[in-house]
C-alpha positions in Angstrom: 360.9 193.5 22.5 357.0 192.9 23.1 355.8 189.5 24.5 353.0 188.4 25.4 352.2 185.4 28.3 351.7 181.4 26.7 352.2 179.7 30.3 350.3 179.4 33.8 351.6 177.7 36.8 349.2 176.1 39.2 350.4 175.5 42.2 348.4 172.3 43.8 350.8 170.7 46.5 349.2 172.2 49.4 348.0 170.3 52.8 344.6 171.7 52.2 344.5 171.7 55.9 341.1 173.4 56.3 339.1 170.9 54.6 340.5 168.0 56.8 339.3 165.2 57.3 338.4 165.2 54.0 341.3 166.6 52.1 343.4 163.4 54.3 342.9 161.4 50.9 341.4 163.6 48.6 343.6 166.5 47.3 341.6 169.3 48.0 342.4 170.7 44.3 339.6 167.7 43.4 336.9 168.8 45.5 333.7 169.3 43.5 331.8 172.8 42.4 328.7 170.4 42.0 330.3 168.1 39.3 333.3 169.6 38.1 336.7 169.4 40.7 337.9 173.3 42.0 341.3 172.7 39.7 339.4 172.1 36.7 338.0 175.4 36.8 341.3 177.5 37.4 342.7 175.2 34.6 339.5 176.6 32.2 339.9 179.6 32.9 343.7 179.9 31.6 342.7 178.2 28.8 339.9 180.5 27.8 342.8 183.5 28.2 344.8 181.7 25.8 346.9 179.8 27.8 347.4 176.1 26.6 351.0 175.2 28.4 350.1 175.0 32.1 352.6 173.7 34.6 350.6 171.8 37.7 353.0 171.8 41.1 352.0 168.8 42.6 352.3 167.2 46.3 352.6 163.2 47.6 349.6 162.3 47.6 347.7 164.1 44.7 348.3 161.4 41.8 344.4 162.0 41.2 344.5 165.6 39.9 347.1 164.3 37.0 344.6 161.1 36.7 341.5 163.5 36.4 342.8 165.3 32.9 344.2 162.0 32.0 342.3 160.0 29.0 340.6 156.6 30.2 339.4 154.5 27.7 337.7 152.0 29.6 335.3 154.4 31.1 334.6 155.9 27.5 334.2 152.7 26.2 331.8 152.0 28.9 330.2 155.5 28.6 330.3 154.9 24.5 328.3 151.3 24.8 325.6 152.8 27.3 325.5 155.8 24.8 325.8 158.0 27.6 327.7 160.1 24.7 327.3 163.7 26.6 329.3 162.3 29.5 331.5 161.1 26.7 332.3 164.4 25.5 333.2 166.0 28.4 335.4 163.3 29.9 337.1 163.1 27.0 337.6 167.0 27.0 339.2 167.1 30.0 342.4 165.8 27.8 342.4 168.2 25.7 341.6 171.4 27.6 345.6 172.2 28.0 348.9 170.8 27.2 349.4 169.9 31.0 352.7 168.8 33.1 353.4 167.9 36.2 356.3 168.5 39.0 356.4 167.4 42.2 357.2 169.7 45.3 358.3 167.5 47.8 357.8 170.1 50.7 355.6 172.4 51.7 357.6 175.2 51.8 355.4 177.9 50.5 354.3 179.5 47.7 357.8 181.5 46.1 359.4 177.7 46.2 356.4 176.6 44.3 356.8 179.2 41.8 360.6 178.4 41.9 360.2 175.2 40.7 358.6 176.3 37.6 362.0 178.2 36.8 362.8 175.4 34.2 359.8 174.9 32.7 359.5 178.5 32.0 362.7 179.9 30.9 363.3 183.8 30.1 359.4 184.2 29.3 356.8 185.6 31.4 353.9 183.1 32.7 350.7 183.5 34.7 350.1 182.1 38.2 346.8 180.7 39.1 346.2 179.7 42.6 343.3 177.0 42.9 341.7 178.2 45.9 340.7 181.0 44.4 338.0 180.5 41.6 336.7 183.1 39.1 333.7 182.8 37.1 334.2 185.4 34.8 334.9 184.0 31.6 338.6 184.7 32.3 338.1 188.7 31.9 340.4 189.5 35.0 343.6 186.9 33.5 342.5 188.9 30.0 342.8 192.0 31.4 345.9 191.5 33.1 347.5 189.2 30.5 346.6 192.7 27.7 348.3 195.2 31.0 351.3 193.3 30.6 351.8 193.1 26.9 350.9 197.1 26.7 353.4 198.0 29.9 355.9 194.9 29.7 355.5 194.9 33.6 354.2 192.1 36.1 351.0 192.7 37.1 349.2 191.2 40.2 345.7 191.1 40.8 344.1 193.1 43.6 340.8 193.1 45.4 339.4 195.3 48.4 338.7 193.9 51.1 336.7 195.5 54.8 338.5 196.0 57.8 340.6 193.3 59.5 340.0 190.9 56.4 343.0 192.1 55.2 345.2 190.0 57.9 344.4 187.4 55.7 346.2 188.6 52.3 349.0 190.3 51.4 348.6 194.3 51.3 349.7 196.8 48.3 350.8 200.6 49.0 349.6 201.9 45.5 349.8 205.0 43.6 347.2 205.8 40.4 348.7 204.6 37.7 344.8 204.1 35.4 341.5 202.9 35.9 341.5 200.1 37.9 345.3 199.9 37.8 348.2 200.6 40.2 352.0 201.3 40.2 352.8 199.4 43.5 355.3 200.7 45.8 355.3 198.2 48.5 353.7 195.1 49.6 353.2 193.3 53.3 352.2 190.1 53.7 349.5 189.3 56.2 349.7 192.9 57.7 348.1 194.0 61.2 344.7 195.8 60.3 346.4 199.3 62.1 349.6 198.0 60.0 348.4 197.7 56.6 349.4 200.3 53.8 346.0 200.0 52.3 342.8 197.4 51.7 344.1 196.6 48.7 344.7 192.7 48.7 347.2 190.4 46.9 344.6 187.9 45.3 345.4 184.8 43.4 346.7 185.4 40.1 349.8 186.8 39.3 351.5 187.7 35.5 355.1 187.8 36.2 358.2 188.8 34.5 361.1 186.1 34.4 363.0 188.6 37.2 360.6 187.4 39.7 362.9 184.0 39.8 366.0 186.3 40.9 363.8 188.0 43.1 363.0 184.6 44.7 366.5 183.6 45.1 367.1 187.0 46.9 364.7 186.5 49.9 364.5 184.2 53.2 362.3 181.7 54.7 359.3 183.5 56.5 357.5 182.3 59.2 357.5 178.4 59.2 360.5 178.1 57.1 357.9 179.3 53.7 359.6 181.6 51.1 356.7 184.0 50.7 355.6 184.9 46.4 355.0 188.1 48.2 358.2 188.8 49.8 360.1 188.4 46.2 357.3 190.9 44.5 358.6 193.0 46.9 362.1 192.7 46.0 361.0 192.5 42.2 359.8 196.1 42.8 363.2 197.3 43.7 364.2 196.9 39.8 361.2 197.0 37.5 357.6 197.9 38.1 355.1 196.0 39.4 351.2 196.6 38.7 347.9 196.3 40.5 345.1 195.1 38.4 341.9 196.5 40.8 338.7 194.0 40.1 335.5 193.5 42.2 333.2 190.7 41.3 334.1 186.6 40.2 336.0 185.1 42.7 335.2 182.4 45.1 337.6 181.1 48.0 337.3 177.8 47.4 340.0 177.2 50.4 337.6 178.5 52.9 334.1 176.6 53.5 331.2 179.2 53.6 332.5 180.6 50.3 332.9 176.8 48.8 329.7 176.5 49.9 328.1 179.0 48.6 330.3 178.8 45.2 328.5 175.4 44.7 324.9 177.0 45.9 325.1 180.1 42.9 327.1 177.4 40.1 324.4 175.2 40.9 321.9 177.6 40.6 323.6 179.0 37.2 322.6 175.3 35.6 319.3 175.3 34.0 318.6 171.5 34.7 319.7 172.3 38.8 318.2 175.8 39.1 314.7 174.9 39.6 315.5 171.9 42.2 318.2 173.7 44.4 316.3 176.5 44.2 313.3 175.1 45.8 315.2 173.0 48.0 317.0 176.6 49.3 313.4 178.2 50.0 312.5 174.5 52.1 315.6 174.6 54.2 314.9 178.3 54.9 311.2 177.4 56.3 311.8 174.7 58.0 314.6 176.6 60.0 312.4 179.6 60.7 314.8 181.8 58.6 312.1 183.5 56.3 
């Protein structure tokens, strides 16, 4: 029987370690792309692929993401009586972008527990999962794309993205075979491979639509290093009974978890703003002088 994908899970209970000091009190989820907070655009872009049910993993400590999408009618009020009534809008669209819940992950114990937790929420159905460090601006075409694979082939499909040399360390690694233009049958996966070790430069990236047998999969595997059940591990196992697919993309995506790309995803959004775009440019061509750079 055809289906087709109506939930995401966002997995947000992460230390955020890199971004400390900061991250300490703010979750690193709500750290701003110029004025908009990282999570709100992996929670966009679901929505614009037709995703309105969105399950949010949470950690102690990040009451504010679930406060940022909440209503607040004392700043609206405030915002209505100042007639500030573009600012309105948009705070008040943030309720409304998704149907949104919440559960809390007490423990950091990777990214297949975080998915696990979502086995109740989501049932027998296949779902999309949309890690927040990794931001596309792409008007959701890659979650489209993957979202249409999976309806045509009934199969999981992960996203995949290549990578130079010893970058792929870093991510997870697909062996692939052909299986269409821009997509691959995978036939094995190795997380955070050797450069001399790795099947291909193929890497995992951060979104995933998954089959319900990933959730048996997850039961099936052990705690990696640090104690973490690995998503990775269990795509590998998943493998063993259905197929799994590679969804090949090359433009979009920022790392919002590492700090040159965060900055430089807030340098080209800002620049992508008509009422910045003038400003940060010229303040760009400034810095670049003064420094001796050009």
């Amino acid at each position: 029987m055809s289906e087709t994908v109506t939930k995401a899970v966002i997995p947000a209970a992460g230390l955020g370690t890199r971004f400390l000091p900061a991250s300490k009190s703010i979750p690193k989820e709500m750290l701003p792309l110029v004025d908009r907070p990282t999570i709100e655009y992996v929670i966009e872009e679901a929505a614009r692929a037709g995703i309105r049910d969105i399950l949010v993993v949470n950690g102690r400590g990040k009451g504010a993401i679930e406060d940022h999408f909440d209503r607040d009618p004392e700043l609206e009020a405030v915002l209505d009586q100042k007639g500030k009534h573009d600012l309105l809008k948009q705070v008040q669209a943030l309720a409304d972008l998704a149907d949104l819940h919440f559960v809390r992950q007490h423990e950091p114990l990777g990214l297949g527990h975080a998915v696990s937790m979502a086995r109740q929420h989501v049932g027998d159905e296949s779902f999309a999962v949309l890690l927040g460090d990794d931001v596309m601006i792409d008007d959701s075409a890659l979650l489209r794309s993957m979202i249409e694979i999976h309806d045509r082939e009934q199969a999981s499909v992960i996203a995949l993205l290549e990578v130079e040399g010893d970058e792929i360390s870093a991510y997870g690694s697909a062996e692939v075979e052909p299986y269409g233009t821009d997509v691959f049958r995978l036939k094995s996966v190795v997380e955070k491979p050797k450069p001399e070790d790795a099947p291909s430069q193929l890497a995992v990236i951060g979104r995933y639509v998954l089959r319900p047998g990933i959730f048996g999969a997850l039961d099936r595997i052990e705690p990696g290093a640090g104690g973490e059940l690995q998503l990775t591990d269990a795509i590998g196992v998943l493998l063993r009974d259905e197929p799994v697919l590679g969804r090949r993309f090359t433009e979009g995506r920022y790392d919002a978890g590492m700090k040159v790309d965060f900055l430089r995803a807030n340098l080209e959004l800002a620049l992508d703003r008509p009422e910045l775009a003038a400003d940060v440019e010229a303040m760009i061509v400034e810095v670049v002088r003064r420094r001796g750079l050009a």
